[in-house]
RODRENBA-589807 format. One line per 3 residues: number of its first residue (from 1); for each residue x, y, z of C-alpha. Coordinates in steps of 0.5 Angstrom, whole numbers. Layout:
RODRENBA-589807
NUM> X:Y:Z; ...
This chain:
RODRENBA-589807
1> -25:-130:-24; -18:-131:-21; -14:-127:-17
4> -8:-122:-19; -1:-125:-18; 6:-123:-17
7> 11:-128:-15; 18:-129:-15; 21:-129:-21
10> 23:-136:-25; 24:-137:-33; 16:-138:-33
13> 13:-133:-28; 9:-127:-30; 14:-123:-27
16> 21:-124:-31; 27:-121:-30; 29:-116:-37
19> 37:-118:-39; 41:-112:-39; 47:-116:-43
22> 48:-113:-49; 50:-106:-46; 56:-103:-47
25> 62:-103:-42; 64:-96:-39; 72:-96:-36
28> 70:-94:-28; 76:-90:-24; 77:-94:-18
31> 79:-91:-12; 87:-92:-11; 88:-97:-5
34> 85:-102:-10; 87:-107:-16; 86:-104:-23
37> 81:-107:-27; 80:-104:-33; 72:-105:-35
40> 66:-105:-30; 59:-106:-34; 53:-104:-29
43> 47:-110:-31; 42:-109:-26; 36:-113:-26
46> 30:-110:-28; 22:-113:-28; 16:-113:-31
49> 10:-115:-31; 6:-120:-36; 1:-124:-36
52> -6:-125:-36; -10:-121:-30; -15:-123:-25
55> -20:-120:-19; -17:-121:-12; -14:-118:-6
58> -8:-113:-7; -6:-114:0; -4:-120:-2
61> -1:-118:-8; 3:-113:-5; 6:-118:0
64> 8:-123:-6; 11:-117:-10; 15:-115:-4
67> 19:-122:-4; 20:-121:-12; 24:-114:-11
70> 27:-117:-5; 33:-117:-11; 30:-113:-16
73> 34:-108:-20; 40:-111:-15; 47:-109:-19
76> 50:-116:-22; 57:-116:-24; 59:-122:-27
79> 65:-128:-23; 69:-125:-29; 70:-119:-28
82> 71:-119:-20; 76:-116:-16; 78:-116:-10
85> 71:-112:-6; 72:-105:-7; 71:-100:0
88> 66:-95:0; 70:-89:1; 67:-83:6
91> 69:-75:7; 71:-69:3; 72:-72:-3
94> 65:-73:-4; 60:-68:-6; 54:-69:-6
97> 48:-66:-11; 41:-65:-11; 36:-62:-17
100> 30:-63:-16; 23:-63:-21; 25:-56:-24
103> 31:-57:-24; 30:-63:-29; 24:-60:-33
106> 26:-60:-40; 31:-63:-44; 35:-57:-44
109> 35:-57:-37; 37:-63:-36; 43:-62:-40
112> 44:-55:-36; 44:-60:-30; 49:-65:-34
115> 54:-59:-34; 54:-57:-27; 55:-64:-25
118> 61:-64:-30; 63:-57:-28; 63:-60:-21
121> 72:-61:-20; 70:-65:-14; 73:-72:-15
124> 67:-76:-14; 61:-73:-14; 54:-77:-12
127> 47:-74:-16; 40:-75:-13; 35:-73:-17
130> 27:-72:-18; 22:-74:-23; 21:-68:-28
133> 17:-63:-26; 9:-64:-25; 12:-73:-27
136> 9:-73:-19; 3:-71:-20; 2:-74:-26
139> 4:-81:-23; -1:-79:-16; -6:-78:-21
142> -5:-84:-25; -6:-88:-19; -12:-83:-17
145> -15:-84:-23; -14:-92:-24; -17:-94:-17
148> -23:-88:-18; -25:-93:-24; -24:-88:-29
151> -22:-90:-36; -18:-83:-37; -12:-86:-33
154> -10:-90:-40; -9:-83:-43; -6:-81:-37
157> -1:-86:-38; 0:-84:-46; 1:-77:-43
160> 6:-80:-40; 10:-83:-44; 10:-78:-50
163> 13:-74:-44; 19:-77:-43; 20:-80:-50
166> 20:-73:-53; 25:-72:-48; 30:-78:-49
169> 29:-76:-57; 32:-69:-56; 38:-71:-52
172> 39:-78:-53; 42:-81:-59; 44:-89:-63
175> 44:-94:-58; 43:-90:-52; 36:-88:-55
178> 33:-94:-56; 35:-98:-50; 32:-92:-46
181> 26:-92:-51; 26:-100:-49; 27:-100:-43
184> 22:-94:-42; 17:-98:-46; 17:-104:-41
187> 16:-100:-35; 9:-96:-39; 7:-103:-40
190> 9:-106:-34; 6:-100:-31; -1:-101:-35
193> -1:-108:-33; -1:-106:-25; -6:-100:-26
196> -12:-104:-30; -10:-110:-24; -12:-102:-19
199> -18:-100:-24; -21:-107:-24; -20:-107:-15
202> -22:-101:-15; -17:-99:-9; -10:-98:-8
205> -6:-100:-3; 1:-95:-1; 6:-100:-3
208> 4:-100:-10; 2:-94:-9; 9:-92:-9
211> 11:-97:-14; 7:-94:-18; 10:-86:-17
214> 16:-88:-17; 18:-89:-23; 18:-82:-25
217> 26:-82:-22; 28:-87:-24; 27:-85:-31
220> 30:-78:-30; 37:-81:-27; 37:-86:-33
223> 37:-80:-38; 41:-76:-34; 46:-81:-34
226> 46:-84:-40; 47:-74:-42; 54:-76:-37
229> 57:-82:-40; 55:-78:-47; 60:-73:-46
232> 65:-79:-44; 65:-78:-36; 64:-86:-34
235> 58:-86:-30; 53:-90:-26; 47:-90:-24
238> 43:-91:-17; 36:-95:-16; 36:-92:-9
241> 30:-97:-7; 37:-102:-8; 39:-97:-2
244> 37:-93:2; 31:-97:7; 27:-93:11
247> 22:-95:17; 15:-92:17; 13:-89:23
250> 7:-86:19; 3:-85:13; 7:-78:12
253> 14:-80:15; 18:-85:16; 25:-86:20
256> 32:-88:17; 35:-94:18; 42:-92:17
259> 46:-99:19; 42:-102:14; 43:-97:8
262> 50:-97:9; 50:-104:9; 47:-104:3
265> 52:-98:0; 57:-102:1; 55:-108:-2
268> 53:-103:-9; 59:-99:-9; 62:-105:-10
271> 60:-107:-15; 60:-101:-18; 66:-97:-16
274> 64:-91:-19; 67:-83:-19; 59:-81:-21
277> 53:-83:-18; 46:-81:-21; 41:-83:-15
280> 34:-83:-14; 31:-78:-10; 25:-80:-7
283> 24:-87:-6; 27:-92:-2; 25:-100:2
286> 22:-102:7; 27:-107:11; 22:-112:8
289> 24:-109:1; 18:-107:0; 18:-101:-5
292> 16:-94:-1; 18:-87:-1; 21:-81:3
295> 14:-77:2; 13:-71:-2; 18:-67:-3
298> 23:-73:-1; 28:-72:-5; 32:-67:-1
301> 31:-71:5; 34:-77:1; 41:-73:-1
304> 42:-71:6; 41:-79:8; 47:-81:2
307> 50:-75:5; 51:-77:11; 52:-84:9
310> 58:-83:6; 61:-77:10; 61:-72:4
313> 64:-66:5; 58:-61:2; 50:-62:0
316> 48:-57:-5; 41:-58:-7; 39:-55:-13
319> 33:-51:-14; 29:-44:-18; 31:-38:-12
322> 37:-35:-11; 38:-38:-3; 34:-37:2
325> 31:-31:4; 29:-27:11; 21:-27:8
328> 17:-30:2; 19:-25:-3; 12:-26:-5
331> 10:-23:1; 15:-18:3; 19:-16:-3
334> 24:-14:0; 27:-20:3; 34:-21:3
337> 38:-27:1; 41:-31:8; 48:-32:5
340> 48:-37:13; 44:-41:16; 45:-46:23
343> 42:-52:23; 37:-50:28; 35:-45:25
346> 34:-48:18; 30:-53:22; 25:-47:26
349> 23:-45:18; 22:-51:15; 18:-52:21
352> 13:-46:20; 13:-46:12; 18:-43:9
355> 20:-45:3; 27:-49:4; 28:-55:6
358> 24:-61:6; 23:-61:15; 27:-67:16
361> 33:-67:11; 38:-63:16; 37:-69:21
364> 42:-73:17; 48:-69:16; 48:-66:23
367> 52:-72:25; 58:-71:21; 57:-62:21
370> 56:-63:14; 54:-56:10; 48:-56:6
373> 48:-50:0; 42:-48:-3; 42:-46:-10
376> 40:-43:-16; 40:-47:-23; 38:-42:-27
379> 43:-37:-23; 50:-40:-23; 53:-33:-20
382> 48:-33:-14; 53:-36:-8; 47:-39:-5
385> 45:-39:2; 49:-44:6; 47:-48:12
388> 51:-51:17; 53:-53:24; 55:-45:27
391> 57:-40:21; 62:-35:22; 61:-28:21
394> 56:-27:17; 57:-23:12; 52:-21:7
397> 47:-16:4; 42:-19:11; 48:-17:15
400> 48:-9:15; 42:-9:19; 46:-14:25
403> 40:-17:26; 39:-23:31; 33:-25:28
406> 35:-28:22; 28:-29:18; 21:-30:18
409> 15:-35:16; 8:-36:17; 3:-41:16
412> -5:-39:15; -12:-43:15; -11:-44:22
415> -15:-43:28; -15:-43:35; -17:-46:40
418> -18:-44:47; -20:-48:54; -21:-44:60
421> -24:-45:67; -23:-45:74; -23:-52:75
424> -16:-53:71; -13:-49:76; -8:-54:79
427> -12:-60:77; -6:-65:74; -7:-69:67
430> -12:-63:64; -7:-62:59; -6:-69:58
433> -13:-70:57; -14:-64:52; -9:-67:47
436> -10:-74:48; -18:-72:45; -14:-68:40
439> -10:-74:38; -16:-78:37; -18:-75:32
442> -13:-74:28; -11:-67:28; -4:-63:28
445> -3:-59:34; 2:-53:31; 3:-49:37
448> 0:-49:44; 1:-44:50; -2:-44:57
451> -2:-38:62; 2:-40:68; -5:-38:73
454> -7:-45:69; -14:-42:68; -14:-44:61
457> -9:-46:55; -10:-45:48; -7:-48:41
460> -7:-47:34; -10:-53:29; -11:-53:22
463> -18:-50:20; -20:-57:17; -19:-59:22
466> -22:-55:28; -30:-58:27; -27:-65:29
469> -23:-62:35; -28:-58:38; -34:-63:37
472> -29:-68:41; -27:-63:47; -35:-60:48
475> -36:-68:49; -31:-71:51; -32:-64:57
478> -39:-65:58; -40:-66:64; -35:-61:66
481> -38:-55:62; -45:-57:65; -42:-57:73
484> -38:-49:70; -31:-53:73; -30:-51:65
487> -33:-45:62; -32:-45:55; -29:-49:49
490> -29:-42:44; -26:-43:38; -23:-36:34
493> -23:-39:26; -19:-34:20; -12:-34:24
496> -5:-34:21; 1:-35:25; 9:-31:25
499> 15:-34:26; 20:-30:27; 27:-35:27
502> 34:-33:30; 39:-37:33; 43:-31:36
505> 35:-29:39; 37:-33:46; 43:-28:48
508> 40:-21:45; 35:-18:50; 30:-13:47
511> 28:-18:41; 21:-19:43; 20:-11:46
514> 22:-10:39; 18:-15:35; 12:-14:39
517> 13:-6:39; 14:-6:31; 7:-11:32
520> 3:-5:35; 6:0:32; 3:-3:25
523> -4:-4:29; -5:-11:29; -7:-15:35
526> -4:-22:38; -9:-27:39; -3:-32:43
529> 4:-32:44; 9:-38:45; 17:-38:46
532> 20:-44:48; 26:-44:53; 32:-45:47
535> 29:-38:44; 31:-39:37; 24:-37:34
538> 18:-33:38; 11:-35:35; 5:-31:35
541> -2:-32:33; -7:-27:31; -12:-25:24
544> -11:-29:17; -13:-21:15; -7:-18:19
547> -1:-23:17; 2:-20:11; 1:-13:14
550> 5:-17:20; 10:-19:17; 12:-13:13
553> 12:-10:20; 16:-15:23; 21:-16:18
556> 21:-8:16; 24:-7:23; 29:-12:24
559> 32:-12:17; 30:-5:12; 30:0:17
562> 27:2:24; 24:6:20; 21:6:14
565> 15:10:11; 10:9:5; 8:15:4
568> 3:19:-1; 3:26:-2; -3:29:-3
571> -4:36:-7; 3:37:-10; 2:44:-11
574> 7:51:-8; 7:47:-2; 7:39:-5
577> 11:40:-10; 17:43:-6; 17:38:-1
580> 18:33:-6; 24:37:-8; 26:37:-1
583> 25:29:-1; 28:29:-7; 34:32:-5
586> 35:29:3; 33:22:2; 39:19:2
589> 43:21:5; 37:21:11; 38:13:9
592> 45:13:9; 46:17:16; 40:16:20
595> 37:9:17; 31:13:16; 28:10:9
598> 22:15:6; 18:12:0; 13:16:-3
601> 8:11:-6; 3:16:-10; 2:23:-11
604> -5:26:-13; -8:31:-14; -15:34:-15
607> -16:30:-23; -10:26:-23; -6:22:-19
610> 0:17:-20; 1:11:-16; 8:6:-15
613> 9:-1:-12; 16:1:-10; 17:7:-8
616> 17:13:-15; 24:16:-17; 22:23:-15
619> 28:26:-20; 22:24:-24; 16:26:-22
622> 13:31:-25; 15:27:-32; 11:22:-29
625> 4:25:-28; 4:27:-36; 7:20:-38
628> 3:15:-32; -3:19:-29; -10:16:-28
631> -16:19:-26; -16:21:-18; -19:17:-14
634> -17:19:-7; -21:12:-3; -17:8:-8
637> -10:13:-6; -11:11:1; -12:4:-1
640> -5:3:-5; -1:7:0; -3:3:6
643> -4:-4:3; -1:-5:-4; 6:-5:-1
646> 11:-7:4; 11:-2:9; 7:-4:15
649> 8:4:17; 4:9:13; 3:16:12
652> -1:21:8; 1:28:7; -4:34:6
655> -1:39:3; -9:41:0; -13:47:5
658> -18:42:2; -23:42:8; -27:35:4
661> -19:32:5; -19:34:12; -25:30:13
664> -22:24:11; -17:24:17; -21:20:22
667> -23:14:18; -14:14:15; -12:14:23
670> -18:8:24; -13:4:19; -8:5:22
673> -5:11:17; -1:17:21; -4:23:17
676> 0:30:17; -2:37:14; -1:43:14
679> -8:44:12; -12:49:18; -18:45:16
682> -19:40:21; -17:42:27; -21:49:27
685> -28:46:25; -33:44:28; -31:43:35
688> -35:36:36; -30:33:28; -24:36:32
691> -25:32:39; -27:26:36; -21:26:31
694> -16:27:37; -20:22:41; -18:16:36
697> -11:19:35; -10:19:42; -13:12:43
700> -9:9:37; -2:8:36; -3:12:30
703> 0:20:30; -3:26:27; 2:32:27
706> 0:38:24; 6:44:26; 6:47:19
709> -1:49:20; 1:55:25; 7:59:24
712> 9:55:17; 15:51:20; 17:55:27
715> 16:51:33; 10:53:35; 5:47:36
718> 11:43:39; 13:49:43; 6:50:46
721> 5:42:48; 12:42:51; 10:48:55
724> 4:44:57; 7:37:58; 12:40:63
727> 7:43:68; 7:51:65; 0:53:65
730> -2:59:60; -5:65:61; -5:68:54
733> -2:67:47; 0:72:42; 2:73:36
736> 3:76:29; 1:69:25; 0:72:18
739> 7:71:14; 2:76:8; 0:81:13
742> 6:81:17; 9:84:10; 5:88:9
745> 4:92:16; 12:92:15; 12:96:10
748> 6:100:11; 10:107:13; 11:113:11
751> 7:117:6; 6:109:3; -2:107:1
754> -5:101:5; -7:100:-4; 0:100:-5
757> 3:96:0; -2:90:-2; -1:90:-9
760> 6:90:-8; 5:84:-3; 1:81:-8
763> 6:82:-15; 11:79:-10; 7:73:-9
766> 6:74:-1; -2:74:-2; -6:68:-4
769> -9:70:-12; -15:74:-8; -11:79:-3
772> -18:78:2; -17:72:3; -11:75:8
775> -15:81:9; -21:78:12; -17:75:18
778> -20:69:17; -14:65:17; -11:67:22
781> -17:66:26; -15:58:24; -10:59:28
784> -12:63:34; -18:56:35; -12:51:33
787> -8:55:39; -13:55:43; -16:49:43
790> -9:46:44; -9:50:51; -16:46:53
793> -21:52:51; -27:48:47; -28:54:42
796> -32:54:35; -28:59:30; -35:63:31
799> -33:65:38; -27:69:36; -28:76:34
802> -25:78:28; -23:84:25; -24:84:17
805> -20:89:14; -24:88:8; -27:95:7
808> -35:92:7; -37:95:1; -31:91:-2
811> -33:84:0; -38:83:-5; -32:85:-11
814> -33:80:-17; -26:79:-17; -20:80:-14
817> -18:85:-20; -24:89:-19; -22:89:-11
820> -15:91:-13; -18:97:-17; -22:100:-12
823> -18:99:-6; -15:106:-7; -22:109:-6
826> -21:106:2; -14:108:4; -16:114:7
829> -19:110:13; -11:106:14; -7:112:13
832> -11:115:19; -10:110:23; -2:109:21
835> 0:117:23; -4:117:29; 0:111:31
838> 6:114:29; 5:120:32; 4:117:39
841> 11:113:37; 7:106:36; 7:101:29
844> 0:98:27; 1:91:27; -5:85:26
847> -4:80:31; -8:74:34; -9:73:42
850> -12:67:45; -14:69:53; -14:62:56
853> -16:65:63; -22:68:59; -23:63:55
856> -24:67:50; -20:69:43; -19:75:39
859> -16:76:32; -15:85:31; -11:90:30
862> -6:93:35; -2:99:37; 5:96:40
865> 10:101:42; 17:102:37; 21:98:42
868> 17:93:43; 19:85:39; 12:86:34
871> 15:92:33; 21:89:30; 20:84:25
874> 22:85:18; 19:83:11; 14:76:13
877> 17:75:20; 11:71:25; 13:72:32
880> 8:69:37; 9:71:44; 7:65:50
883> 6:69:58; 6:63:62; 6:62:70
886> 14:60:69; 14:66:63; 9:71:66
889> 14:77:67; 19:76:60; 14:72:55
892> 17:66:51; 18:69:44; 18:64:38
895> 20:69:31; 21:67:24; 20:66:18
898> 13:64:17; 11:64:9; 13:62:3
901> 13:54:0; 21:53:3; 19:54:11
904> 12:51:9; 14:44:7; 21:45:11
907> 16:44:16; 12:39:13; 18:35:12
910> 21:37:20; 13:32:22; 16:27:17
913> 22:26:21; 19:27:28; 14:22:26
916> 20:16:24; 24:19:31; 16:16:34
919> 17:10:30; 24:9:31; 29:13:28
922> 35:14:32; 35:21:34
């Protein structure tokens, strides 16, 4: 058995060098200062393997191959055809381009690609690109497959192969299909040659590794650059490995050697002095001239690099998205386009994972400021996201909200790991020991803090990793454990981390209050924070669970909106459906003035129900519940409102007297749901339910609001609290809270029947479909115990003492018709009682009484003077009359409308208002 051998090329060897002599001349423009020629052929120097294989060291290979490809693919130009040197030229006449694996996909797009770049007016152009998409992959599984001694990778290579042929095929044509098509069929057999020398050792070392992945660009720039000169524009294309030389620093990084790489461009620019220059993107030489690359996604980095080298007045990377947006858009769907980014910037967002650039490419064009534009090969009318060194105003679509924190970004799987203990308090070296264990095993610190007490200090690590972290720290600290100088290494697995990134954050006070406030307000709590002294990003650490939540949160408050609400409206019956009229009407321009952007994501209703991930167009709704309803499911209503969408603050809208809705309240605001109704239900049952729901609102940062459920939309509940909340103690309420009976007693005068007056406030819609809803005095009970336990009195609704103006024998009636067609039979007792008060001067009036200095409430009919404000309403007019210690000798009167859809959902839509006021709004 022999070994593997790859030696210097000789007419003999097994590595021969591939002539390239019968290639077409292409005529080159040279740049003005030099001396005209009128043909440049480009013949560069290609190998290839062939020859018997044998069993032996790859090692040893690897180091042979490296002085093989010391000149390999070096472009040759023959004594003939030299002129004088030509200069590399450097500055604004170049553009540089780079178009990544999408971007080459298919033969179409690469001649999509091909006319960009001929629609480029700049006068020399320079093109680094990537291998076909998935190639990479395909190339890394190749190797993966070859060194696993899988014999699949034969067919794996076919693939391919088959690939770019059928590629070539589609574009190319005559002479320059079969030299690609020669040239590709070198490289599949030189490539089989190698991979069965990997199948046979069963390993790989790095460097063939990248010889092998390498191959995916070079023959994406050759069929580039053959489309090029297709359409008669000379072209020349760029084996970068010939180029750009690069240090390994780490199995994921290498460092640039830029005196070295412009050397090398030098001396290949003069050899061919060409306006446009198809690169590889992605690979590159060791200064042994050992092939390797930039790592994955290296391709942007490699464009930077060329960029820089030849001082070019602009970098466009060319990718699938319209430029670079404030949020994952596939998380937040109303991300923005960023029209600028800084440098600074751009650099915190790659660094926490946001799709932009590969973290390294910003490095090299920072020296010469040279923008960087990201933008959509699919979108040519999109102006992209540009990055550069201080961009001017920004003007744009993410600009109206003049926010200084520009975008956002996360990274999941993580875990925290938290060292505590009184013994690192001023001890020196604590730290550098933590993480000196932590380098030891390998692990990626992605962000760390420490309180300033030093009692313990905390940092994020991958999830895969953190088992390795913690067994080393617990053993490496044993002995401190044992002694208690250190009480815990603890470990908080399931966590993400929120980057909020901003160049302008340093010199605007408030970012942190308001991101953290936004934070708390959508119910999620932080695990740990950090914020360096340059202040350009502020990282937190909490829940996997909660991190899409939080970055709707977030990015809601600093760019949509201070207040932006998902709503669901439940029950759109008289009430409901006036309030989203009344939302339908008011929407906009609340938008428009106020930047108050109220969304109603569902509507349900006892059967069905409608739901939307974006907001319903409420000058539809009602067509929509015939088109799109599904069954109503109330659970999974909730859940859509509050989770299935982007707004981190959500509230659910009760419009029913449903009292199995009400019962929902307490698990909504657990959630982190604001609820508001005016449903009386809740707050007037049972005084344990009433307690515990108050309790969990006042604990949270969620909010209840219920105006409506007394007095419709007068201020009535908001007036109480604010009596309350000053210092003013009650000493009684009272008041005429039934809009129906308030009507009826208004117009029970003269020789006029009480039948008479409650049919007739029946038939104008006044009553509920059984008038003994309103006659019992039940629901304006539900407002005395509402008003009541308001005022601190710990009431049920049985304590209150109720006089029902149902005759008795009248409330067993089968039906509301049959109880209208004996009322007359009763009126005798009413008409009695209305001329004794009539004689005496006085009105009937029924009213509600909470007597808070004898914690007791009463719901009767009263007897009140002509002069006095009871006596003074009119048609459905509530008034509520407050006697406190500041008003005790001239009650606090509250009058008004106080029934009918219009007031009723008007005061619904007031608790909205109130509510985005508490979230934010502008006032």
């Amino acid at each position: 058995m022999s070994s593997l051998a790859l030696t210097s090329p000789s007419p003999s060897s097994s590595l021969r060098r591939v002539s390239r002599a019968n290639e077409p001349r292409f005529p080159l423009p040279l740049p003005r200062h030099t001396l005209q020629r009128s043909q440049c052929s480009y013949k560069p120097q290609r190998w290839r393997y062939s020859g018997t294989l044998s069993i032996g060291s790859l090692e040893k290979a690897g180091k042979s191959m490296s002085k093989s490809l010391q000149v390999a693919s070096v472009a040759v130009v023959s004594p003939e055809e030299t002129t004088e040197n030509s200069s590399l030229p450097k500055g604004d006449m170049w553009s540089v381009h780079k178009f990544g694996g999408t971007c080459m996909g298919t033969a179409e797009r690469i001649q999509n690609v091909a006319n960009i770049i001929l629609g480029d007016p700049s006068e020399r152009k320079l093109v680094v690109v990537s291998a076909m998409s998935k190639v990479t992959d395909m190339m890394y599984n190749l190797v993966e497959k070859a060194q696993s001694r899988d014999v699949e990778y034969i067919s794996a290579l076919d693939a391919v192969y088959e690939k770019h042929m059928l590629t070539a095929k589609q574009l190319l044509d005559g002479d320059d299909l079969v030299r690609f098509l020669s040239q590709l069929q070198n490289d599949i057999s030189d490539l089989k040659a190698m991979l069965q020398a990997i199948y046979i050792a069963g390993h790989a070392t790095e460097s063939f590794s990248d010889f092998v992945v390498g191959h995916g660009e070079l023959w994406s720039a050759q069929m580039l650059s053959y489309v090029i000169r297709k359409s008669g524009r000379p072209c020349s294309w760029m084996d970068t490995r010939d180029v750009l030389i690069v240090n390994p620093t780490s199995s994921n990084q290498v460092d640039p050697d830029y005196f070295e790489s412009e050397k090398r461009l030098e001396k290949w620019f003069t050899n061919e002095p060409a306006d446009t220059i198809i690169a590889t993107g992605f690979i590159a030489s060791t200064p042994k001239n050992i092939p390797t690359t930039l790592k994955r996604d290296g391709s942007d980095f490699s464009a930077a690099i060329m960029g820089s080298l030849i001082e070019a007045r602009q970098v466009t990377i060319w990718t699938d998205v319209d430029g670079v947006y404030s949020a994952d858009p596939r998380k937040v769907s109303e991300a923005v386009i960023l029209r600028t980014l800084s440098y600074q910037e751009a650099w915190e967002m790659s660094y926490f994972g946001a799709n932009v650039l590969h973290p390294r490419t910003i490095i090299p064009v920072m020296k010469y400021n040279t923008p960087i534009v990201i933008r959509n090969v699919f979108n040519l009318s999109s102006p992209g996201t540009m990055i550069c060194h201080q961009p001017g105003s920004r003007n744009g679509d993410e600009e109206s909200s003049g926010s200084c924190v520009r975008a956002f970004a996360t990274i999941d799987n993580l875990a925290l790991v938290n060292v505590e203990g009184t013994g690192m308090a001023g001890v020196p070296g604590t730290a550098s020991a933590i993480f000196s264990y932590v380098k030891d095993v390998g692990a990626n610190v992605i962000m760390i803090s420490q309180a300033s007490s030093e009692h313990s200090i905390c940092f994020a690590v991958p999830e895969k990793e953190v088992k390795a972290v913690s067994d080393a720290l617990e053993s490496r600290f044993r002995q401190a454990l044992g002694a208690g100088r250190l009480s815990q290494v603890e470990v908080i697995h399931k966590c993400s981390i929120l980057a909020a990134v901003g160049q302008k954050m340093a010199s605007t006070p408030g970012v942190s209050a308001t991101l953290f406030d936004a934070l708390a307000k959508a119910n999620i709590n932080v695990r740990a924070i950090a914020q360096g002294c340059s202040e350009y990003n502020i990282t937190v650490v909490l829940k996997q669970e909660d991190c899409v939540r939080a970055l709707r949160a977030a990015h809601s408050r600093f760019y949509l909106s201070k207040t932006t609400l998902a709503m669901g409206i439940i029950g759109p019956g008289l009430i409901g459906s006036t309030l989203l009229d009344q939302l339908r009407d008011q929407a906009a321009v609340l938008k428009e003035k106020f930047n108050i952007d109220l969304r109603v994501m569902g509507i349900t209703g006892s059967r069905t129900m409608i739901l939307s991930e974006s907001g319903i167009d409420l000058t539809r709704w009602r067509d929509l519940q015939k088109e799109k309803a599904e069954e109503a499911n109330l659970d999974k209503f909730a859940r859509h409102v509050h989770g299935n969408h982007f707004f981190p603050n959500t509230v659910l809208v009760d419009c029913t007297s449903d009292s199995n809705v009400a019962n929902h309240y307490y698990d909504w605001l657990c959630k982190g749901i604001h609820v508001i109704t005016p449903n009386k239900k809740a707050n007037s049952g049972p005084l344990d339910r009433y307690l515990k729901l108050r309790t969990q609102q006042r604990k949270s940062y969620t909010h209840y609001f219920y105006e409506a459920t007394v007095g419709a939309g007068l201020p009535i509940i908001s007036t109480l609290r604010g009596l309350l909340e000053t210092g003013d103690k009650i000493l009684s309420i009272e008041g005429i809270f039934s809009g129906t009976l308030s009507y009826i007693f208004n117009n029970f005068k003269g020789t006029r029947t009480f039948s008479e007056v409650v049919a007739e406030a029946k038939e104008a819609g006044f009553t509920e479909p059984d008038p003994r809803d309103d006659l019992s005095g039940t629901d304006v009970a539900r407002k005395v115990i509402i008003l009541a336990r308001e005022s601190g009195l710990k009431l049920e609704l049985s304590d209150i003492k109720i006089a029902n103006l149902v005759p008795e024998p009248l409330r067993s009636s089968s039906s509301a018709e049959e109880f209208m067609r004996e009322l007359p039979n009763f009126d005798g007792d009413m008409s009695k009682q209305q001329h004794d008060a009539d004689a005496a001067g006085e009105v009937l009036r029924y009213v509600g009484a909470v007597d808070v200095a004898n914690k007791k409430g009463i719901v009767e009919l009263r007897r009140y003077s002509k002069d006095h404000p009871f006596a003074q309403l009119s048609g459905s007019d509530n008034i509520i009359a407050f006697t406190t210690m500041r008003y005790r000798d001239q009650p606090l009167i509250v009058r008004g409308p106080g029934a009918g859809a219009e007031v009723t959902a008007g005061g619904v839509f007031s608790d909205i208002l109130r509510l985005a006021s508490y979230l934010g709004a502008p006032s």
